[in-house]
N, C-alpha and C positions, 0 to 999 in steps of 0.2 A: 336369098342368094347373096353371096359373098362378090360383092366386087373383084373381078380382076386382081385391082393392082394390092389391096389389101389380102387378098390370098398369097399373093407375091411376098407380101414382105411378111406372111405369117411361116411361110416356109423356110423364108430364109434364117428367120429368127429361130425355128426349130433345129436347120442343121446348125447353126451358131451352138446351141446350147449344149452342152456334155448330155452325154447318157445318165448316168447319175441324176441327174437335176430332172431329166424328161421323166426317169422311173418313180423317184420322190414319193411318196405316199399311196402308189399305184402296185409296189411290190413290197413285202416285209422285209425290216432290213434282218442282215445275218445275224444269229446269237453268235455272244461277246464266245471266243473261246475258253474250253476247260482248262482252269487252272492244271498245271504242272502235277503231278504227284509228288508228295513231300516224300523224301529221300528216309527210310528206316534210321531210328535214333541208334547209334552204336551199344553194342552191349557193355553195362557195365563193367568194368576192369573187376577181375577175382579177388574176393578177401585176403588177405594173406594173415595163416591162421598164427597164437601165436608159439615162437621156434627159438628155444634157448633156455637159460636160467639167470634172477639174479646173478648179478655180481655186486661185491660189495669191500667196499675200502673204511675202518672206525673200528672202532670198540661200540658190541653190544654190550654195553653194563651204564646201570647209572649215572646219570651224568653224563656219558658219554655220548658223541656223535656222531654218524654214518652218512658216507657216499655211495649210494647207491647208480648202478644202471639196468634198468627193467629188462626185459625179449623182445627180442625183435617181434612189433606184428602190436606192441601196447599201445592201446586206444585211449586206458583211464588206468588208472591206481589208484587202491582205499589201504589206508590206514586204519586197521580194526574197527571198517566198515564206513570210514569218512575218508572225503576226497583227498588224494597227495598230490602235489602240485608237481608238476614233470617237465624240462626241457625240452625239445624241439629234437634233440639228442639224446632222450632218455633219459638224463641224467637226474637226480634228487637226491636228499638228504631228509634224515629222519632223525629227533633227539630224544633221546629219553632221560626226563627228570629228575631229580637228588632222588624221590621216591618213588620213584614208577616201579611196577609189579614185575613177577619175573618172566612175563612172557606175551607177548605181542605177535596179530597176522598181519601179514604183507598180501595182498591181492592187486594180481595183471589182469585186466580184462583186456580181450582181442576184440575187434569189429565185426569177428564172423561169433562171436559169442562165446569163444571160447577162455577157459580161467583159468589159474595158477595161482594156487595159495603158498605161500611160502611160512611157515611158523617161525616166531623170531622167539630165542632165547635170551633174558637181558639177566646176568650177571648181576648180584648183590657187590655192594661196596661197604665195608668196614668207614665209617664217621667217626669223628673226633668230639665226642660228645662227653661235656661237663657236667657234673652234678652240683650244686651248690646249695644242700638244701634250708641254711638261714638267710640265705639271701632272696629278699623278695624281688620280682621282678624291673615292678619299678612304678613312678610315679604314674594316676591316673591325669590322660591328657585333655588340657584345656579345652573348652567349645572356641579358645580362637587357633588356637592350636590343628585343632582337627575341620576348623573353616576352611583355614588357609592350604593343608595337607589336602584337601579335596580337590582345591584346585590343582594343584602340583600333579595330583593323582591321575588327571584327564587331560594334562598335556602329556605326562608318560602313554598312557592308552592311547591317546590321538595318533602320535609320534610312530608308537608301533602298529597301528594301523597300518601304516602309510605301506604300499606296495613299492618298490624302487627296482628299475629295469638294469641293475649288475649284477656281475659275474663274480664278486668275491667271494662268495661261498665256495667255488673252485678250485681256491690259491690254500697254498701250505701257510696258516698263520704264523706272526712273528709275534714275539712278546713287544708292548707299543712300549716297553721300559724297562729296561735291567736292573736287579738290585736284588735286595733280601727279601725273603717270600715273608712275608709277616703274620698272612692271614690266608686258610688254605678251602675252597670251597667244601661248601659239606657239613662244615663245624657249627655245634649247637649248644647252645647252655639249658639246663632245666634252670628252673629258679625255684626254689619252697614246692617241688612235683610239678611248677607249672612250666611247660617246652616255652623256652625263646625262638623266634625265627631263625632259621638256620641260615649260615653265613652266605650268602648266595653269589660269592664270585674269588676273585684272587686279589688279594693285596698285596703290592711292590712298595716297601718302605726307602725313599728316596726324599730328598731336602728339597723344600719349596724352591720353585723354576725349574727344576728339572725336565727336557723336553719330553712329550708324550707324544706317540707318532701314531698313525691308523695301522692295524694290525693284517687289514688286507683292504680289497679296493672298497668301494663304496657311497652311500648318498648321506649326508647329515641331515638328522630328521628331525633333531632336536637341538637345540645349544640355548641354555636357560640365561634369560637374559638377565637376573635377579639370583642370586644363590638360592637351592630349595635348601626346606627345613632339616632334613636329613640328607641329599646329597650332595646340596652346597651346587659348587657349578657343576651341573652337569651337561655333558655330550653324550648326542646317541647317535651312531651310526647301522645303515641299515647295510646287511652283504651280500641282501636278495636271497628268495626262497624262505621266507619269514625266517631269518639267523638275523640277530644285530646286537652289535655291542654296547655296552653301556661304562661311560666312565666318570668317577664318582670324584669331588673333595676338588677339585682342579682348581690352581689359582688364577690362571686365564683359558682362554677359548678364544682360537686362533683360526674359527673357521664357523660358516652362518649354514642355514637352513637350506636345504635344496643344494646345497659346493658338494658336488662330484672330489674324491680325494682317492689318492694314491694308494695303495700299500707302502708304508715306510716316510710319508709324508705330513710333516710336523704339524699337528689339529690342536694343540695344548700344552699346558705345563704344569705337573704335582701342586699340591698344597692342601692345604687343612681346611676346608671352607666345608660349613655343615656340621654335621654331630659324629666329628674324626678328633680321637686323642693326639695327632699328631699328623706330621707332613707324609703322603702317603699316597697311591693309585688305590682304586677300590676298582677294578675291571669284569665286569659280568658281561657273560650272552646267555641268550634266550633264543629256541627256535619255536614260533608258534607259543603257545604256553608254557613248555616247557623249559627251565631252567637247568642251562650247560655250562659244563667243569670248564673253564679258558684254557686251564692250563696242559690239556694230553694236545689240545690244538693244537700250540705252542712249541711245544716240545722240551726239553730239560731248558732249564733256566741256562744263558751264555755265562762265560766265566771271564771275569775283566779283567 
């Protein structure tokens, strides 16, 4: 038997306690609640298939180079079956070569799967081509000769590697120097039946200093700090969408590697440095592998 006054204060200490606490281990506690139901993923937004035609701004022929804008609804672009590089805005460019063949695909792919071949037709160009046939080509060159050219040969390559985030390919080029055309893309010598390299860009015959200015915006990707063996100092600028210029023979370089430059802002000056008969511009572009005329870019030469 329980004393009295210890039952007393056993009661009391029981009404003192919560309910809670008295049930404690004597009742199972509640399961946690069911999670929420997740709310349905929205349905994906519709493909939009794609709606339109090329458009297109250049000369297909030779040489020549084209401003393209895809249909609306283009996911990818191939180049007779390799990838084109395309704007945010559709926009792209495509060059064809001194000898590229006469005809080329353009392909849209859309995201819903749908395609758009377009057939390009590229125009032949008439060359200014020499014959000379007691003239032999020319000297076999030295092992330091063709050392040294190796190297020269993989800062070129490096240089146009290089990707650069502008928009000059966009801009109406300007000629980087007025004067007399001396030397006209395209032009080739045979020698004794054997083909010389074909001239690969535009030459402006103008007197050592004369200022050389960039032909549209651009990144410098090259500027040779030692004259090379054949083009002396050279500059390269890139005008994005693998196009970039190359300028040959220069007596200085007025601007470094990685300098963002203008259109129409002074990067050099003419001269004869390298294996140039005289004070002169040697100006070549290239899109991707292929080798571009400067000069329909350009437009007719200004008249002073």
């Amino acid at each position: 038997m329980i004393p009295a006054g210890a039952a007393r204060r056993l009661l009391s200490l029981a009404v003192a306690l919560p309910p809670a606490f008295l049930l404690a281990g004597c009742v199972p506690s509640a399961p946690p609640p069911a999670p929420a139901a997740a709310e349905p993923a929205p349905p994906p937004p519709p493909v939009a298939p794609l709606s339109g035609q090329f458009q297109f701004q250049g000369e297909f022929r030779q040489g020549g180079l084209v401003t393209g804008t895809a249909p609306q609804g283009t996911a990818a672009l191939l180049l007779d079956g390799r990838p084109l590089a395309m704007a945010p805005d559709r926009r792209f460019i495509i060059g064809f070569g001194r000898d590229h063949g006469p005809a080329a695909t353009l392909e849209a792919r859309g995201a819903d799967g749908s395609v758009l071949r377009r057939p390009l037709a590229i125009a032949p160009r008439r060359w200014d081509v020499q014959s000379l046939p007691t003239l032999p080509r020319g000297t076999t060159p030295t092992p330091e000769f063709l050392a040294r050219r190796k190297g020269e040969l993989s800062q070129i390559d490096a240089a146009r590697a290089v990707q650069s985030a502008t928009d000059g390919w966009r801009q109406h080029f300007q000629w980087p120097v007025t004067g007399r055309i001396s030397g006209v893309f395209g032009s080739q010598r045979i020698y004794a039946g054997e083909p010389g390299a074909f001239h690969s860009g535009v030459d402006v015959a103008r007197p050592t200093g004369t200022p050389v200015v960039a032909p549209a915006d651009g990144v410098v990707i090259l500027a040779a700090a030692a004259p090379f063996t054949l083009e002396g100092n050279l500059l390269m600028i890139d005008h994005g969408m693998g196009l970039n210029s190359a300028f040959l023979h220069l007596s200085r370089i007025d601007v470094k590697v990685g300098q963002r430059v203008s259109r129409g802002q002074l990067v050099g000056a003419i001269g004869a440095t390298g294996r140039a008969t005289g004070p002169h511009l040697h100006w070549s572009m290239k899109w991707q592998d292929e080798r571009i005329d400067p000069a329909p870019l350009a437009g007719p030469m200004p008249v002073e």
